[in-house]
C-alpha positions in Angstrom: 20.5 26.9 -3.5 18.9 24.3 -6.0 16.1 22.6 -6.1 16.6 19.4 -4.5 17.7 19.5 -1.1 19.8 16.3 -0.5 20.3 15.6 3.3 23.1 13.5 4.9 21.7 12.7 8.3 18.6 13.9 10.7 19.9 17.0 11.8 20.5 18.5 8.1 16.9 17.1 7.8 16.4 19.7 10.8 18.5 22.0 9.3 16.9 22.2 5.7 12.9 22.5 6.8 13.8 25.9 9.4 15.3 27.7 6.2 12.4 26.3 4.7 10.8 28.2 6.9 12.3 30.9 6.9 12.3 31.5 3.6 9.1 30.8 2.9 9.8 28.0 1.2 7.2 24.7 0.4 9.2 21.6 0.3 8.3 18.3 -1.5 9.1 15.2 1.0 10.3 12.1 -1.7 12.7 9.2 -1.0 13.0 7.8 -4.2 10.2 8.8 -6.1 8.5 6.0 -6.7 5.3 7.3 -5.4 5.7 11.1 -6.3 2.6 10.7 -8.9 0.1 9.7 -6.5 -2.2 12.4 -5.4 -2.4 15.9 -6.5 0.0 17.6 -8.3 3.1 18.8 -6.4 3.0 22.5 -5.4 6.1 23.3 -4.0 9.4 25.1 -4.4 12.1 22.5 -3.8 12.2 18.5 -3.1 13.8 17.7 -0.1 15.3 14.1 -0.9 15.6 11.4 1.7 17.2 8.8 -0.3 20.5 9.6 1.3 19.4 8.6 4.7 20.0 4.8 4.6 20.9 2.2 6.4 20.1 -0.4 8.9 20.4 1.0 12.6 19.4 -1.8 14.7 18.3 -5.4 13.7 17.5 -7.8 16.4 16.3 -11.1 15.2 15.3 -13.1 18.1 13.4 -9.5 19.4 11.5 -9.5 15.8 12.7 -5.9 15.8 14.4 -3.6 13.2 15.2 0.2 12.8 16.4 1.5 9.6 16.7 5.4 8.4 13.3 6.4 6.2 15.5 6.6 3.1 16.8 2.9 3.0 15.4 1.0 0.3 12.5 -1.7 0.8 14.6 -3.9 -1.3 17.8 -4.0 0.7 15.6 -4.4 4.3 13.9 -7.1 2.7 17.0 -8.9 1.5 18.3 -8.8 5.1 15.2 -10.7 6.6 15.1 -13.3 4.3 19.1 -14.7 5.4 16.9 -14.7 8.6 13.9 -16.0 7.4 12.1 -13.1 8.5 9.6 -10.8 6.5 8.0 -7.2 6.9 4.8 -9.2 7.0 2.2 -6.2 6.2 4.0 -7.2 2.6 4.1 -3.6 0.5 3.3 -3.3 -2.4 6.0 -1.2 -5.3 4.6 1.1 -6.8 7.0 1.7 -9.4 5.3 -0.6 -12.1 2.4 0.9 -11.7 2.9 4.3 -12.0 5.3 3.5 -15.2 8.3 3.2 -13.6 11.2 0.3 -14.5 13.6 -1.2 -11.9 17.3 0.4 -12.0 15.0 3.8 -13.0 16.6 5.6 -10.4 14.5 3.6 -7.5 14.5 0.2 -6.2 11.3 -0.7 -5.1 10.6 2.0 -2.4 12.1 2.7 0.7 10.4 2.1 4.1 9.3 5.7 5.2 7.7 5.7 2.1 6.0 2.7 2.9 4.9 3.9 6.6 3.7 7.2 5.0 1.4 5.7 2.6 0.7 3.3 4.7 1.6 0.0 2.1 -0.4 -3.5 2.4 -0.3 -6.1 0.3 -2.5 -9.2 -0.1 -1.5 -10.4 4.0 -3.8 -7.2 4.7 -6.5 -9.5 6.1 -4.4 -11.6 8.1 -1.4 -9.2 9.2 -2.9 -5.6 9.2 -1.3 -2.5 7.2 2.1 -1.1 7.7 0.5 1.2 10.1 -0.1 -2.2 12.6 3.9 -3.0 12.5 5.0 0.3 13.1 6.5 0.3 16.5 8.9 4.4 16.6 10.1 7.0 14.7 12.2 10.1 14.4 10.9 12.4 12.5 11.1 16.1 11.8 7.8 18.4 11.7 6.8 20.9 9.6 8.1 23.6 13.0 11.1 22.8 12.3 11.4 20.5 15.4 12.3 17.0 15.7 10.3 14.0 17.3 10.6 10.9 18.7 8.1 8.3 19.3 7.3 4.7 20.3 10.4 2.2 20.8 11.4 -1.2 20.5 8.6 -3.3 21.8 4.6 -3.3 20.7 3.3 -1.8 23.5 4.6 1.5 23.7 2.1 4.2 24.1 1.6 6.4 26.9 0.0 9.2 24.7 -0.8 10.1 21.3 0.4 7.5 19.3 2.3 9.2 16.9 3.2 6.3 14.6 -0.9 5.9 13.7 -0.5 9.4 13.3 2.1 9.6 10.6 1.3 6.8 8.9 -0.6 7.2 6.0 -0.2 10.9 6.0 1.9 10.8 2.8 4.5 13.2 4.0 2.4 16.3 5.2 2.9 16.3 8.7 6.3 15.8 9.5 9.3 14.4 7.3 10.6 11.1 8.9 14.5 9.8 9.6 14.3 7.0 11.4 11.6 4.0 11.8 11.6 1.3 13.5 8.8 -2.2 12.8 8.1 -5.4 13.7 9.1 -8.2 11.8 7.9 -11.7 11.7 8.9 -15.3 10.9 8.5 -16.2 7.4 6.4 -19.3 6.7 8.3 -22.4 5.6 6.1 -23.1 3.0 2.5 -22.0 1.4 0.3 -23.4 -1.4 -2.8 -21.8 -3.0 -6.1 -23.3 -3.5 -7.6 -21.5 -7.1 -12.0 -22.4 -7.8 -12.0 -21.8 -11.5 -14.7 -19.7 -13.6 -16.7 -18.3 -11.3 -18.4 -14.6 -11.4 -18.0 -11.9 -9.1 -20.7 -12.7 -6.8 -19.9 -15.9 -6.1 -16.4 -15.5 -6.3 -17.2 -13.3 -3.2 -19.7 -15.9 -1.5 -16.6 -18.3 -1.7 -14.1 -15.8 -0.4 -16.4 -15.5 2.9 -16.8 -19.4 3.3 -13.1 -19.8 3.3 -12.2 -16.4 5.7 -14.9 -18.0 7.4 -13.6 -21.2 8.1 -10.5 -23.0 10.3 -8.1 -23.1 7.4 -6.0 -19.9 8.2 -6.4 -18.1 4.9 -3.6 -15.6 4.6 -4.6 -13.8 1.0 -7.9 -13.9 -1.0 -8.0 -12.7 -4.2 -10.5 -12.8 -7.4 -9.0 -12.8 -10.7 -11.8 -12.4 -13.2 -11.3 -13.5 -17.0 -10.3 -10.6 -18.6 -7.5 -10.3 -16.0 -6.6 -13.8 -15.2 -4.0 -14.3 -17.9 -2.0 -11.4 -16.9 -1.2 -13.5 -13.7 1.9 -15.6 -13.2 1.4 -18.9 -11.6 -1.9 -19.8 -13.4 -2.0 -22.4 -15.8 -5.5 -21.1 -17.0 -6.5 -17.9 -18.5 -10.1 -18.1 -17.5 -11.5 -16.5 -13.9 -9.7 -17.8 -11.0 -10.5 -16.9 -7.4 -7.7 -17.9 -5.2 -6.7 -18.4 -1.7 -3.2 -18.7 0.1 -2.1 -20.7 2.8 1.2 -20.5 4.9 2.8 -22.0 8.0 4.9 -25.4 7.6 4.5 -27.7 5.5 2.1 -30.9 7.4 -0.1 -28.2 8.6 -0.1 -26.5 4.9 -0.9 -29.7 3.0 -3.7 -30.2 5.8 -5.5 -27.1 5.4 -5.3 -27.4 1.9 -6.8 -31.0 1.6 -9.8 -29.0 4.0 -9.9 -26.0 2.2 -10.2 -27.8 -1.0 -12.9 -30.0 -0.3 -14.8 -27.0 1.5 -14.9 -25.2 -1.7 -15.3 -28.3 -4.3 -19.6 -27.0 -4.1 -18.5 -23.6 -5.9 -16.7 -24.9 -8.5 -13.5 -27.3 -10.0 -10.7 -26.4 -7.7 -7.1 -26.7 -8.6 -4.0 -26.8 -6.8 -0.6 -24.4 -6.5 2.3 -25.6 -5.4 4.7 -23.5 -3.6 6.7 -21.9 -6.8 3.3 -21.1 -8.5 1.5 -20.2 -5.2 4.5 -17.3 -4.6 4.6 -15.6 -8.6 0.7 -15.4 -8.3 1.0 -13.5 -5.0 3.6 -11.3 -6.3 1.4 -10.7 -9.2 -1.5 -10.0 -7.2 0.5 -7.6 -4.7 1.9 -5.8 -7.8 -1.2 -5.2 -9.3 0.8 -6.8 -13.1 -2.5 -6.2 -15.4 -2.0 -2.7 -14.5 1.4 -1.9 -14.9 2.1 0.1 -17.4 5.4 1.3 -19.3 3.1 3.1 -21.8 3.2 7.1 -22.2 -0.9 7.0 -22.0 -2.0 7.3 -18.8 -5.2 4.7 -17.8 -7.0 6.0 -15.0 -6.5 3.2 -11.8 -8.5 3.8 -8.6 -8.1 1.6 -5.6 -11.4 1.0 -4.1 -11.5 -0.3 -0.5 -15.0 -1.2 0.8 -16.5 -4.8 2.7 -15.5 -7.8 1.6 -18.8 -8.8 1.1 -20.0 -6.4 -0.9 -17.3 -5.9 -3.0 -18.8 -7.2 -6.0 -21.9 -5.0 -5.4 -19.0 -1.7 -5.9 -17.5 -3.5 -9.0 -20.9 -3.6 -10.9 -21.9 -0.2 -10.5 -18.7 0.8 -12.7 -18.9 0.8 -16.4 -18.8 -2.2 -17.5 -15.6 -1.2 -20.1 -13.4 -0.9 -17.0 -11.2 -4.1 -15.6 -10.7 -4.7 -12.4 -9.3 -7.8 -9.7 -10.3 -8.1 -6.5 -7.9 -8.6 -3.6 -8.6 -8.6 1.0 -11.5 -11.1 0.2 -13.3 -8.7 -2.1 -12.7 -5.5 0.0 -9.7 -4.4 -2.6 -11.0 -3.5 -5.8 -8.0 -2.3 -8.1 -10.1 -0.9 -10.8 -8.5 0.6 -14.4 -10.9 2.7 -16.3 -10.9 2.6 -20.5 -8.4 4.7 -22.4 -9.7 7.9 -23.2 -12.0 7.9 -20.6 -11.9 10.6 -17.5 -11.7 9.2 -14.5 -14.9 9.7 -13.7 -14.6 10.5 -9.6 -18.6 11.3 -9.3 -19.4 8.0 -10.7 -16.8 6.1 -8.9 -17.6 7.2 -5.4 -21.1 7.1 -6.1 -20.9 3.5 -6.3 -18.6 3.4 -3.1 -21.2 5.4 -1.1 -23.6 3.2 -2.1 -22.3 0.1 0.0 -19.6 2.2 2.0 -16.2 2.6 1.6 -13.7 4.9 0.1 -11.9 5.2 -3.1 -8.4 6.8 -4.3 -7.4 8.1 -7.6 -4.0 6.3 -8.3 -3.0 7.2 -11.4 -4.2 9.8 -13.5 -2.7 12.8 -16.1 -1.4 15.7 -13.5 -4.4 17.7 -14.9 -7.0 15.5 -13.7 -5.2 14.9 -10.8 -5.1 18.7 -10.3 -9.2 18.9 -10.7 -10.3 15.9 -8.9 -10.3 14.4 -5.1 -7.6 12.2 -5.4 -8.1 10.7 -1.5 -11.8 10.1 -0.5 -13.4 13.3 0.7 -13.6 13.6 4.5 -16.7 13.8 6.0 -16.9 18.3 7.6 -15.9 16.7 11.2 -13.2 14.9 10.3 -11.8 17.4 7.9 -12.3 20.1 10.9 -9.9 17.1 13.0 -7.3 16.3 10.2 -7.0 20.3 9.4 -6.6 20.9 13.5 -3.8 17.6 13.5 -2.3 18.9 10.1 -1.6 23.0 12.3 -0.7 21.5 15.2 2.9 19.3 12.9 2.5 22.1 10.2 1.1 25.4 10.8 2.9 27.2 7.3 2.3 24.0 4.9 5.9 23.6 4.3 5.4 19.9 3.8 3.9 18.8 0.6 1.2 21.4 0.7 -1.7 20.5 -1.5 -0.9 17.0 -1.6 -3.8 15.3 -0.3 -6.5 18.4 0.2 -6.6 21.5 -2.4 -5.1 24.3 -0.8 -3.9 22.0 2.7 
């Protein structure tokens, strides 16, 4: 036996956790590793690798359906949509970048069970909801040994526990998943951002609200402070930019952006994106750019998700040596910490319970990883409910033990 278990299909998925089991054995659920160094270190005995379950089972355009095995790459499903004009509209986020990873290195931008289990949003989060929201059935096989199946084809599915809000997010400790299947949606024809230049965080913030607030349709707010801005594609300024998307076709886009602009004229100058520039700053912003890093010293990144409104109230409360960019109107705070520094965890969710919220450690050294909360601790009830959910999928831990809770 070696230490990567490489499965062909669900039932040698089956097969590999019961002599897990059996042998008392704690496997390490990965598809292609691009997520592998968020949260605590890994403290098991052998990876079991999905990558080799790929493929697109079932695509039905006109139904806004498709069902793909976990292991199939993000990049090839999303490929497939566009010929339709069709997106995974929850847009998620890779990873890769971020955690120091290149393209060709072995992964290709995440698969989709990857992106169910951490439950992946990008900057449509306000507008579309989170992976979880699109998530319509899976197969899956639990810590028991046993497989499941869940939901189906259409939204409204549940005549139970709904096991897809279950499993998503749970980062691979419940049960180990095959197949998925999510909703897709149209892609817009066109989209244009509106960008108020130089403001702080505060009002960046207030401005954010005015335009959630108004009849525009805002799809993606984001605020780009100076230090940041120029790591951005699609701005032809380097100083703060706070910047807000619009999509749909194209009379209705260039409406709503003549409204939005003049709605937001009292905060500041506003400038214009066209289509081409709108879409590089949006990738940008999804792929968190200032952060990524291809360098062998580690910056501490947390991702801090509190309310929009208050956002700003989180960010000043950190040292003031740390950068940060604010996405979801101000509720996403992507926040690296100086080199050299710890991470910090008191200080960081000190600030967060001061508003409310909750923060996760993204990228850290293993060590710190090891001695920190990586996820936001759970209040004693709803640890008591998670440990009770996590026994009743995976009574032994043989699914990324330790992963999200120190000795879970």
């Amino acid at each position: 036996m070696t230490d990567i278990l490489k499965p062909r299909d669900a039932k040698e998925v089956e097969d590999a956790v019961r002599w897990a089991l059996s042998h008392d054995k704690a496997l390490e659920v990965a598809g292609q590793g691009s997520k592998r160094a968020i949260g605590r270190p890994s403290q098991t005995d052998i990876t079991l690798d999905l990558s080799g379950l790929t493929g697109v089972t079932l695509y039905e355009p006109a139904e806004l359906v498709l069902s793909a095995r976990a292991g199939t790459p993000l990049s090839e499903i999303e490929a497939l949509l566009e010929k339709n004009h069709q997106e995974l509209a929850f847009e998620p986020m890779d990873y890769g970048p971020v955690l120091g990873l290149k393209a060709g290195q072995n992964y290709t931008s995440g698969t989709i069970g990857g992106a169910i289990a951490a439950n992946l949003s990008g900057p449509r989060r306000i507008k579309a909801g989170a992976a979880r929201d699109h998530f319509l059935g899976l197969s899956a096989v639990t810590g028991r040994g046993e497989t499941i199946k869940s939901g189906g084809r259409v939204v409204k599915n549940v005549t139970g526990y709904d096991m897809c809000k279950v499993l998503a997010g749970s980062w691979g400790t419940l049960a180990a998943m095959t197949d998925v299947t999510v909703k897709v949606l149209p892609r817009a024809e066109t989209q244009a951002t509106v960008v108020v230049e130089g403001l702080d965080d505060a009002s960046a913030c207030a401005a954010m609200a005015a335009a959630m607030g108004s009849s525009c349709d805002v799809s993606a707010a984001a605020h780009l402070p100076d230090h940041v801005a120029s790591y951005f594609d699609g701005l032809p300024n380097a100083e703060a930019a706070t910047a807000l998307r619009l999509e749909g076709v194209a009379p209705s886009v260039r409406h709503r952006k003549d409204a939005l602009a003049a709605l937001l004229k009292p905060f500041g100058p506003v400038l214009l994106l066209d289509e081409t520039e709108s879409r590089a700053l949006w990738r940008s912003v999804r792929q968190v750019k200032p952060f990524a890093t291809e360098s062998a010293r580690v910056r501490p990144l947390w991702r801090i998700s509190t309310a929009p409104a208050r956002g700003h109230a989180v960010a000043a409360a950190i040292t003031p040596a740390a950068q940060m960019f604010y996405d979801w109107g101000g509720g996403l705070i992507w926040v690296a910490m100086p080199f050299g520094d710890e991470p910090d965890a008191a200080s960081i969710r000190a600030a967060v319970a001061s508003v409310g919220g909750h923060a996760t450690l993204i990228r850290a050294e293993a060590a710190v990883r090891a001695s920190a909360d990586v996820f936001e601790p759970q209040e004693p009830a709803l640890a008591a409910l998670s440990k009770r959910v996590k026994d009743a999928f995976d009574p032994k831990g043989v699914l990324n033990p330790g992963r999200m809770v120190a000795g879970v």
